[in-house]
N, C-alpha and C positions, 0 to 999 in steps of 0.2 A: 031557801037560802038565797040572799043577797050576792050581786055581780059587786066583784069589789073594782075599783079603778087603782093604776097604777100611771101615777104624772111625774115623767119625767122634765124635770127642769134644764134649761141650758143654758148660760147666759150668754147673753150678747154684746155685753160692753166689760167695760176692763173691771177689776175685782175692789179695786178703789173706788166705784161707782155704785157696784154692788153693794157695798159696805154702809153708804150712805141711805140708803132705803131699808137695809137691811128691818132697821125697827119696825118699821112700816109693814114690811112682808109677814113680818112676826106675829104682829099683831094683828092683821088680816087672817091670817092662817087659827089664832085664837079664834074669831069668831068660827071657824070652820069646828074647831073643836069644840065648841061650845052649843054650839048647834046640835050634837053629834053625829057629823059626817066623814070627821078626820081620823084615823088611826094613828098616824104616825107620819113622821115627817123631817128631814135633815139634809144638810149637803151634802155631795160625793165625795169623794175621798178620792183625787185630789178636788178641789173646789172649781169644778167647771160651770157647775149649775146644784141639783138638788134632788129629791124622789118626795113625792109625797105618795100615801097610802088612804085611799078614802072609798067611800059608799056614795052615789049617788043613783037619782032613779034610772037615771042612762047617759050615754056618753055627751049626750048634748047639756045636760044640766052641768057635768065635770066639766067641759070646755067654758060652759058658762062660768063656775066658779073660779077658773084660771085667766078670765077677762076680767075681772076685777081687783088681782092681784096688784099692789104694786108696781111688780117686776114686769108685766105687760102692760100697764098703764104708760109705766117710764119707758118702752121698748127696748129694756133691758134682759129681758131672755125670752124663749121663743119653751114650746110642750109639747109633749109625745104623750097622748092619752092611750093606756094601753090599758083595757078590758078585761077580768079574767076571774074565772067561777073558782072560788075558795072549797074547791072538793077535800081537802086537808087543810087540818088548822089548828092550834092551839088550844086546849080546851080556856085559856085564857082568853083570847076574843069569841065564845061561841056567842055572848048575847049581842057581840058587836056584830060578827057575818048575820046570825038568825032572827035582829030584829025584825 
């Protein structure tokens, strides 16, 4: 079983700014699911930043793929990469955790 990652997004500049990239972030984050690395992904609720849910080989590759985000190109939000072994899950993601 696959370590899943959990990246917390936060932004950095004002929500008006955010909004302008947004596309950009969007469609960056497609190539992640397209790849098959991405699970899942949204903003917080209130919109201070975002959570993405992804697989990568280890945390140095998720850091990588959150240097190429938009949203840290533009240094508009800053990430909490947070680690953690999917011992319980959905039978709906099992070929996603057990690739």
């Amino acid at each position: 079983m696959k370590n899943l990652f959990c990246i917390l997004v936060t932004y950095t500049k004002p929500i008006s700014e955010i909004e302008q990239i947004l596309g950009e972030h969007r469609a960056y984050l497609q190539k992640g699911y397209d790849a098959g690395v991405l699970l899942v992904s949204g903003p917080q609720n209130p919109k201070v930043g975002g959570c993405i849910i992804g697989r990568f080989v280890d945390k140095d590759h998720a850091e990588a793929f959150t240097h190429n985000d938009p949203y840290y190109l533009n240094n508009a939000a800053t990430y909490e990469i947070i680690e953690f072994s999917p011992v319980l899950h959905s039978p709906l993601i099992k070929t996603f955790v057990q690739d």
